[in-house]
Structure formats: C-alpha cells, structure tokens
C-alpha positions as CSV (number, residue, x, y, z in Angstrom):
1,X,-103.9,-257.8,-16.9
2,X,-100.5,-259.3,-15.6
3,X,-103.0,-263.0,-15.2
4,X,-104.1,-262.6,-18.8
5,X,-100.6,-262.4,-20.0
6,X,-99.5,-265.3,-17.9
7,X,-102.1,-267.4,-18.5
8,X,-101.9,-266.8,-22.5
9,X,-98.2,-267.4,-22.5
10,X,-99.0,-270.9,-20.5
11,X,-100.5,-271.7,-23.1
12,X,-98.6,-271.2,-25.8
13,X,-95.4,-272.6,-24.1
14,X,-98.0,-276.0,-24.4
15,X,-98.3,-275.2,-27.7
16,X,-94.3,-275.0,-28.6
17,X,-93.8,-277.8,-26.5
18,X,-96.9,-280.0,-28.2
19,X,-98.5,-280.3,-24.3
20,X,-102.2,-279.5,-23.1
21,X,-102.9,-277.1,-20.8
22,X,-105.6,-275.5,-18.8
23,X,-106.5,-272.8,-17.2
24,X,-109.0,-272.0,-14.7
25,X,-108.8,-268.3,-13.6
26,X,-104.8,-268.4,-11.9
27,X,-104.7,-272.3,-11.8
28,X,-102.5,-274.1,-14.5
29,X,-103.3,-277.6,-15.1
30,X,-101.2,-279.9,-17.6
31,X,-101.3,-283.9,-17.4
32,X,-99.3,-285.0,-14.3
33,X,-96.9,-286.7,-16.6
34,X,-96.1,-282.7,-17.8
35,X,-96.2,-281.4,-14.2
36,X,-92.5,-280.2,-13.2
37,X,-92.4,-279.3,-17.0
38,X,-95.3,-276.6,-16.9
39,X,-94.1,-275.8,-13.4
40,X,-90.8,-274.8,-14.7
41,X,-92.1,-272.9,-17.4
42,X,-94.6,-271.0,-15.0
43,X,-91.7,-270.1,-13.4
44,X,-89.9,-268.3,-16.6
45,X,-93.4,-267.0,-17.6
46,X,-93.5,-265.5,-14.0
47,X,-90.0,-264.2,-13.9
48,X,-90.6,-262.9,-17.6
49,X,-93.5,-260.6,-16.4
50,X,-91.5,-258.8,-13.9
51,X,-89.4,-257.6,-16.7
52,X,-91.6,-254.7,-17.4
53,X,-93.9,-253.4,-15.1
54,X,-97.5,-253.5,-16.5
55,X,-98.5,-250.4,-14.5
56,X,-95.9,-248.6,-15.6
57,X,-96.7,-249.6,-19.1
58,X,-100.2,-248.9,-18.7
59,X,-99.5,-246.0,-18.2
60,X,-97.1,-244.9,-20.5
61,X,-99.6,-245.9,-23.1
62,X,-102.8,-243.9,-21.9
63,X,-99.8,-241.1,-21.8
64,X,-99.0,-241.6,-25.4
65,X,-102.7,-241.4,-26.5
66,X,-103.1,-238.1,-24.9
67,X,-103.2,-238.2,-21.3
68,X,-102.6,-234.7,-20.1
69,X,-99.7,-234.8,-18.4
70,X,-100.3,-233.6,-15.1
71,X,-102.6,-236.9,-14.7
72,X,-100.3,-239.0,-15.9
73,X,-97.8,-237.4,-13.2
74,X,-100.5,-237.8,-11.0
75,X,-101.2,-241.1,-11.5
76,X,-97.7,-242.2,-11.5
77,X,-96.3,-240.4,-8.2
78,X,-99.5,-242.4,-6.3
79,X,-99.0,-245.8,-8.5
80,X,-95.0,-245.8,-6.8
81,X,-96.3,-244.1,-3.5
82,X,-98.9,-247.7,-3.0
83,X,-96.2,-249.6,-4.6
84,X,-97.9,-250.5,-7.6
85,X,-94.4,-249.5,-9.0
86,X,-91.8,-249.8,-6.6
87,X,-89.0,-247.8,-5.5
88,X,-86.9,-248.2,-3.0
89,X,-87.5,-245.0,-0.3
90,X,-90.8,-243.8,-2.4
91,X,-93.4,-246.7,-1.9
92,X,-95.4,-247.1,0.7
93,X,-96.8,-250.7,2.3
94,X,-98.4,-249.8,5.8
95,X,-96.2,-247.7,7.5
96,X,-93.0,-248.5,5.9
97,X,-91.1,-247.7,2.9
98,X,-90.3,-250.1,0.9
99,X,-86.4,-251.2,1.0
100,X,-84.7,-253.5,-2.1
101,X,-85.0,-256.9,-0.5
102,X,-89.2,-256.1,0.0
103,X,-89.6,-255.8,-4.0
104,X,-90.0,-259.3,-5.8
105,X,-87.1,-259.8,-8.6
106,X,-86.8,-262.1,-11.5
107,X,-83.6,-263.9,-9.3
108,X,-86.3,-264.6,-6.6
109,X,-88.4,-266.4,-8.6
110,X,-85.8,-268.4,-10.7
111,X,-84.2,-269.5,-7.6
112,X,-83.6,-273.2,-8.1
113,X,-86.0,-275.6,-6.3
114,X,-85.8,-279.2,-6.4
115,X,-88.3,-282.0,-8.1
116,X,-88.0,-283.9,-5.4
117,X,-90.7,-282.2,-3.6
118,X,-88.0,-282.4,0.1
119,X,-87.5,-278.2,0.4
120,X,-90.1,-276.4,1.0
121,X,-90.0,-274.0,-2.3
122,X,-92.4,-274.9,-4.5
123,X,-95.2,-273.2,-7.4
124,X,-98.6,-273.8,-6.7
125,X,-99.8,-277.0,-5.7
126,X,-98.8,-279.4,-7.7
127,X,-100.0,-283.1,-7.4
C-alpha cells in the first residue's frame, strides 16, 4: 500500500509542477531533462510516507470498523514484535532487537546528496 501512495503522489507532484511522469511498478521515469527534479521530489514523497506508519494506520482503521479488540492487540503486539512497526527494544530482525539508529527516519532520507553524481548517495538509478 505504502508503493501505491508513492507512486500516486509522483504523479501528482508532475502534475503541480506541469512534468510527465511514469511509473512502472516502483520505477519513476520523468524526461532526463526533469531527472534531479523528480529525484528530489521522490525523496520528499519518501520522507513524507514515513510520517505515519501505514501498518499502524491500517490497523487502527480495521480497529475503528469493529475489530474486536483482542485482535487488534494481537495483531499489533506481533506487527512491532517483526518490526512492521518499530520500537526500539520490542522489534525483532533475526536475533536482535531493534536499537534507534536500525529504524529508517525522515532525516535519513532527506540527507543532502549532491547532483553531481561524485558521492556515492543517490535514489534509484538515474541516467
């Protein structure tokens, strides 16, 4: 569900901004004259979906139509144990618990890469 939302809001960031996209499952195409542009933007869109945590909101919303709530307790307590929705100390990934610099924050993906294409941090192939 988190690709649906991204892929939608690629699209209409093209929209606003008057440039074509394309999508092809999780590949974003623009013209290579709109390239850094749409790569930027996926980066925002990215960093924008880690806001709220679609698991979680699933959730909450089966809960609010009438999931009983010892599913919905259920469901939640093994959604953090996998790390589906992470916490520090609760989740799970192998053997390990999960500590704050494993989970992926909006900072992390906003970190600022260059356009020169000389570091090594870049969003998906772009060429």
């Amino acid at each position: 569900m988190n690709d649906a939302v991204i892929v939608k809001q690629f699209h209409l960031w093209g929209r606003r901004n008057q440039i074509q996209t394309s999508t092809v499952h999780d590949a974003f195409f623009t013209n290579a004259a709109d390239m850094l542009e749409g790569r930027d933007a996926l980066r925002v869109i990215y960093a924008n979906a880690l806001d709220k945590n679609s698991v979680k909101a699933t959730l909450d919303e089966m809960h609010a139509r009438g999931l009983p709530d010892e599913l919905y307790d259920a469901y939640l307590e093994e959604a953090i144990a996998k790390g589906l929705i992470p916490v520090v100390g609760k989740s799970k990934v192998g053997d390990r618990y999960m500590k704050d610099s494993d989970i992926l924050k909006r900072e992390d993906v906003l970190v600022p890469i260059t356009h020169n294409f000389s570091s090594n941090r870049y969003w998906y192939g772009v060429g």
